[in-house]
C-alpha positions in Angstrom: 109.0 55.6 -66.6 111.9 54.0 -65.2 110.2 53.8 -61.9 106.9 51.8 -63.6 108.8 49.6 -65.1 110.6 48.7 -61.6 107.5 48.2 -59.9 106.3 46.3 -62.9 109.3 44.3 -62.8 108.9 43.6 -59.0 105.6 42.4 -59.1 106.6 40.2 -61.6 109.0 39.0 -59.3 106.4 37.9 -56.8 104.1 36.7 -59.0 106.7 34.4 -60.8 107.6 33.8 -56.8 104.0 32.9 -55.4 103.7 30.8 -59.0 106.6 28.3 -57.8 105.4 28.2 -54.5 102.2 27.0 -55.2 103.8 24.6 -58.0 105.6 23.1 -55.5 104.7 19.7 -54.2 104.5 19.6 -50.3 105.9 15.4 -48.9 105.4 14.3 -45.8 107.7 11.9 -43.7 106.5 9.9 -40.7 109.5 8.1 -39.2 112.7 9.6 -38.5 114.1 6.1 -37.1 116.0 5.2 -40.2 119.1 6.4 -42.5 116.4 6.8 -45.4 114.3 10.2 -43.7 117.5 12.5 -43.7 118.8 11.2 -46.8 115.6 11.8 -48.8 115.2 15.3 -46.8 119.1 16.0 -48.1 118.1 15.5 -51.8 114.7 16.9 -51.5 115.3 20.1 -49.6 119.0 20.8 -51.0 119.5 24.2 -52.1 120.4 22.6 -55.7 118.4 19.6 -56.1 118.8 17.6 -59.3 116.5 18.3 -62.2 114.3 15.3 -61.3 114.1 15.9 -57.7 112.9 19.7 -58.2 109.3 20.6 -57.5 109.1 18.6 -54.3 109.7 19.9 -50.7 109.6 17.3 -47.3 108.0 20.4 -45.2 106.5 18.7 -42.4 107.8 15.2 -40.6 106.3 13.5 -37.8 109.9 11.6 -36.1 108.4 8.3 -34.5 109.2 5.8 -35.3 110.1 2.8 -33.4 109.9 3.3 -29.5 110.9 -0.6 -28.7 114.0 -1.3 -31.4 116.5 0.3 -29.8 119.1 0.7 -32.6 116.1 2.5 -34.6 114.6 4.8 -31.7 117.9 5.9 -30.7 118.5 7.7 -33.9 115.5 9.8 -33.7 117.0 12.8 -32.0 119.6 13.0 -34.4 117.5 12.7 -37.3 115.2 15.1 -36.0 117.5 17.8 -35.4 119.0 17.6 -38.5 115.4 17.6 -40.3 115.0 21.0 -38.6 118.1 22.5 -39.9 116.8 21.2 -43.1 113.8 23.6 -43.0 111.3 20.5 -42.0 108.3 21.3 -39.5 108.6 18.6 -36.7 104.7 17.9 -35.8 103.4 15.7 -32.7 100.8 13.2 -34.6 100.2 12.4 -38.0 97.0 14.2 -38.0 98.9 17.4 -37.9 101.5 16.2 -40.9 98.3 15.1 -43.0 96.8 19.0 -42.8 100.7 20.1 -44.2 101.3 17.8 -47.2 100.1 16.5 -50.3 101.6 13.2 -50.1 103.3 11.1 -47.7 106.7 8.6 -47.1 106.3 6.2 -44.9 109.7 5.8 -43.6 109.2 4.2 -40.0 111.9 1.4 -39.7 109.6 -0.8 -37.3 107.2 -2.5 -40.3 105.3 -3.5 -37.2 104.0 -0.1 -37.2 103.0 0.1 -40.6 99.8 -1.4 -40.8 98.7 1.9 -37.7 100.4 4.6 -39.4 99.2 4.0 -43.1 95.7 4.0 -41.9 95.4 7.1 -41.1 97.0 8.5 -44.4 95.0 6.1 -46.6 92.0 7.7 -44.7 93.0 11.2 -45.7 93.2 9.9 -49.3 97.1 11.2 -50.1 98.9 9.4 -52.0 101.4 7.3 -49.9 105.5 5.5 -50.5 105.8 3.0 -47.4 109.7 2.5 -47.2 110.5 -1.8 -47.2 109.5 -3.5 -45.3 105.4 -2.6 -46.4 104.6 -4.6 -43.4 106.4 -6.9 -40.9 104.8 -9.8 -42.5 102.8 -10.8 -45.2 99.3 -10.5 -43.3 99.9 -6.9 -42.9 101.1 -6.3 -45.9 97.6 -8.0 -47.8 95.9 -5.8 -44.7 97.5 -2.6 -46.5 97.0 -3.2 -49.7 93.0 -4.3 -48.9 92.8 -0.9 -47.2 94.4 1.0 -49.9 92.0 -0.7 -52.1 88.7 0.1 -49.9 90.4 4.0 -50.0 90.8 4.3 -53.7 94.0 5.6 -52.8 97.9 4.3 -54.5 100.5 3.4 -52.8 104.0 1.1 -53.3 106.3 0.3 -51.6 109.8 -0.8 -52.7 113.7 -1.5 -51.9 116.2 1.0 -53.2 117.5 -1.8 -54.7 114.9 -2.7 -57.6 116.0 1.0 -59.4 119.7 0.5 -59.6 119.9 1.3 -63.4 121.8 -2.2 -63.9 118.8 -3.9 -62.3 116.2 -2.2 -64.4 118.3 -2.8 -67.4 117.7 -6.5 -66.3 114.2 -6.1 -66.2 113.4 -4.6 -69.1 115.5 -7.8 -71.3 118.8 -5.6 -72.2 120.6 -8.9 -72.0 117.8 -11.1 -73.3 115.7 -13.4 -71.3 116.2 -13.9 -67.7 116.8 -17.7 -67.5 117.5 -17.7 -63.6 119.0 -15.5 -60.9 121.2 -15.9 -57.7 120.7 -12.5 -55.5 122.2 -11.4 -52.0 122.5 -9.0 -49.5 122.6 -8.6 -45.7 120.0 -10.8 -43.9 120.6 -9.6 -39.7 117.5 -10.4 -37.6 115.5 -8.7 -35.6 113.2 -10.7 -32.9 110.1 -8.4 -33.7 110.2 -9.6 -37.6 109.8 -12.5 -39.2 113.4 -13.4 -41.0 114.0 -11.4 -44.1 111.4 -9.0 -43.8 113.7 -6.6 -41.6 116.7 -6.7 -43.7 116.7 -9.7 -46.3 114.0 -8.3 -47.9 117.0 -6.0 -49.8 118.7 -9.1 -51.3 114.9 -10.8 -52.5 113.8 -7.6 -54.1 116.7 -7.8 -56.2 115.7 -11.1 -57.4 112.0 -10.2 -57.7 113.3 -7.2 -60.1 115.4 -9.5 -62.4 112.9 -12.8 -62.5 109.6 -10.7 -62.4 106.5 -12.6 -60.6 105.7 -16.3 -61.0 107.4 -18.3 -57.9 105.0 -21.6 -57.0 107.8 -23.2 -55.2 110.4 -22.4 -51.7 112.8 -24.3 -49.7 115.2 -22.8 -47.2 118.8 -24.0 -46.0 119.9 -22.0 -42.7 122.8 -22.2 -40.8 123.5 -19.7 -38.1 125.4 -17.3 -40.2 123.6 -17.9 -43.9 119.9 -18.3 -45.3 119.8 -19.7 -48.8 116.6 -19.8 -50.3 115.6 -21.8 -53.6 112.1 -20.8 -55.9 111.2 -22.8 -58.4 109.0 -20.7 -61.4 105.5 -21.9 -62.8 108.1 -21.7 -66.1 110.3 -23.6 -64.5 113.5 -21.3 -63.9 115.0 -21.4 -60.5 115.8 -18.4 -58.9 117.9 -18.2 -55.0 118.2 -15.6 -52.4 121.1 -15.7 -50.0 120.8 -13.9 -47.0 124.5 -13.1 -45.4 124.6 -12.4 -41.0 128.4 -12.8 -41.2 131.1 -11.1 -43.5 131.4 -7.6 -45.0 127.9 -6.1 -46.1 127.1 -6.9 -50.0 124.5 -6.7 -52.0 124.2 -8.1 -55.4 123.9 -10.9 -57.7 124.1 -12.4 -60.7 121.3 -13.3 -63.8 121.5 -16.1 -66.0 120.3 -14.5 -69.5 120.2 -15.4 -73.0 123.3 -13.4 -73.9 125.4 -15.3 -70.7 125.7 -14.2 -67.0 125.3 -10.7 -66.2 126.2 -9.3 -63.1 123.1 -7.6 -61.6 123.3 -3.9 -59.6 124.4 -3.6 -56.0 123.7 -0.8 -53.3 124.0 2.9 -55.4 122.4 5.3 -52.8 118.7 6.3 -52.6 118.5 8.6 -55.9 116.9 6.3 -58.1 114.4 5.4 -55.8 113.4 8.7 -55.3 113.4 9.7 -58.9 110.4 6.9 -58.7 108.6 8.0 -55.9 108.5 11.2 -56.9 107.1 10.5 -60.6 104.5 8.1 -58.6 103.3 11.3 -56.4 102.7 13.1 -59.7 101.5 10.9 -61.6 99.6 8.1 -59.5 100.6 5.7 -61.9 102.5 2.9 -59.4 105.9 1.8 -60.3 105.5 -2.0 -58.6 102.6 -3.6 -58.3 100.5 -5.0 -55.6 101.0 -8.6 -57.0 104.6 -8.1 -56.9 105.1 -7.4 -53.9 102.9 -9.2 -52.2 104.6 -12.4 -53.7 108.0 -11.1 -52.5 106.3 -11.5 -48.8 104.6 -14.9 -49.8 108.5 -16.0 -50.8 109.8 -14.8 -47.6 107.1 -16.4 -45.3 107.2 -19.8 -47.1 111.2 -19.6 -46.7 110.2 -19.1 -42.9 108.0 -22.5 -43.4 110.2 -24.6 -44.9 113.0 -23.6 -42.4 110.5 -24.8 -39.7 110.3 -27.7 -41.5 113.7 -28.3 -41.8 114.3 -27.5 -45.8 111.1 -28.7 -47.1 109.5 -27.1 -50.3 106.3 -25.0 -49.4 103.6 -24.1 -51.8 103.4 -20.2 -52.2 99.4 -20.5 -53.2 98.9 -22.0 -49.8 101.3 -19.5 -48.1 99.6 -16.6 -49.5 96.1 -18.7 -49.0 96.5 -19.0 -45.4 98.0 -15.5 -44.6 94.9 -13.5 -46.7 92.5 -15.7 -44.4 94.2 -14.1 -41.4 94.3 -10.7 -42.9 91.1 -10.2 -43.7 89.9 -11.5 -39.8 92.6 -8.7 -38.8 90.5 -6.6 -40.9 86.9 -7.2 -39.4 88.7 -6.5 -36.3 89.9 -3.0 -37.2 86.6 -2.3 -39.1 83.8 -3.2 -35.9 
């Protein structure tokens, strides 16, 4: 008796074990040129994940990534290595990481890449997170999003910034209505982006997350060291972005609500943003929407605009107007 109810009690075991397996969600990085791809493989693939995080596996990553920014393709053998002490598969195209995984991060630094790599995973149909920048600029980034559309498949794309719990309390109206917002961060440049889209894009996503949608309006004050950008609403709130190349590195801001001025959430880690991602890759349901942030890139092109102009205010309807003209010729290209 006692030696049926062992073997009874070991095939249990493996059944319970095969059960888990299967229950588990396989994820998929391409790009291990950034800080993000070995911090979300640390949470994921930690031997005790947090409750939220559990389920989910990175099993298979593909490492490039930028070969022409040097400060991004020089981290790749690092990042690499590390991913294989991790337990992650290191595979030589995409189309090997797409026959591994369920779903896929997008974590290439290089946003000029983007626009490549997420075609071949919105092909496959997985359900996709592009790490910010979605694109280098908003013609891509409409490019995407049309593509995603045409594949029936969801994807988002977001700043760690927009889940810092004080953000999302500022979002949802836990201090009453957002009258206006100031928001910063870091804003360095990198000659193969336009302006914010490399860096700034941190410090506008917190002001996006506090004053929601609705910008008609941009001008831009630069100097060499500081970017200060100014949107009037359709409601007629103002909200700024300031974009910092000198100093200590800060990101931050404040909102203007009904019950006074409330300090809004700075740089926390990655945690909440994966909490997100990984609801999104069960669910399908998509935590920020297309409009969203697709007007976050319309306000950072027309801030590029009005610099050129030297401070003048630039429509965001004619911003977004002439970029989707430009995206969509991109995409008769791509599709002959």
């Amino acid at each position: 008796m006692k030696s049926k109810s062992l073997v009874m009690i070991c095939l249990m075991c493996i059944v319970s074990f095969v059960i888990q397996a299967q229950e588990v969600i396989k994820v998929g990085i391409i790009g291990l040129d950034t800080s993000h791809a070995p911090a979300f493989i640390g949470l994921l693939n930690s031997d005790d994940p947090k409750p939220e995080h559990q389920g989910f596996r990175v099993v298979a990553a593909y490492p490039y990534g930028s070969k022409t920014i040097e400060n991004s393709y020089k981290r790749i053998p690092e990042y690499t290595e590390r991913a294989k002490k991790n337990g992650v598969e290191i595979v030589s195209s995409i189309t090997e990481l797409l026959k591994k995984v369920d779903c896929v991060m997008l974590e290439t630094n290089d946003g000029t890449l983007h626009l490549e790599q997420a075609i071949e995973v919105l092909k496959s149909g997985k359900p996709m997170f592009i790490d910010k920048p979605i694109a280098a600029d908003l013609v891509d980034a409409i490019a995407i999003f049309k593509l995603a559309d045409q594949y029936n498949v969801p994807i988002f794309s977001s700043s760690a910034l927009r889940f810092v719990p004080k953000n999302v309390e500022l979002r949802n109206g836990k201090y009453g209505k957002v009258l206006g917002a100031d928001a910063y961060s870091p804003a360095p440049c990198e000659p193969s982006h336009p302006d914010f889209s490399w860096y700034g894009i941190h410090g506008v996503e917190i002001l996006y997350t506090i004053m929601g949608t609705g910008c008609k309006e941009v001008s831009r004050m630069h100097s060499e060291g500081t970017d200060v950008v100014t949107g009037l609403w359709e409601d007629g709130r103002i909200g700024t972005f300031r974009g910092n190349r000198t100093g200590k590195h800060i990101y931050g801001g404040t909102a203007i609500c009904g019950s006074g001025a409330v300090i809004a959430g700075g740089y926390e880690g990655y945690a909440c943003l994966l909490t997100e991602i990984l609801k999104f890759f069960k669910t399908k349901v998509i935590p920020v929407s297309e409009t969203e942030t697709l007007e976050l890139f319309t306000f950072m092109a027309a801030s590029n605009e009005s610099r050129r102009l030297g401070g003048k205010p630039v429509s965001m309807k004619q911003t977004f107007e002439k970029a989707q003209k430009k995206a969509l010729k991109k995409l008769n290209k791509l599709n002959k």
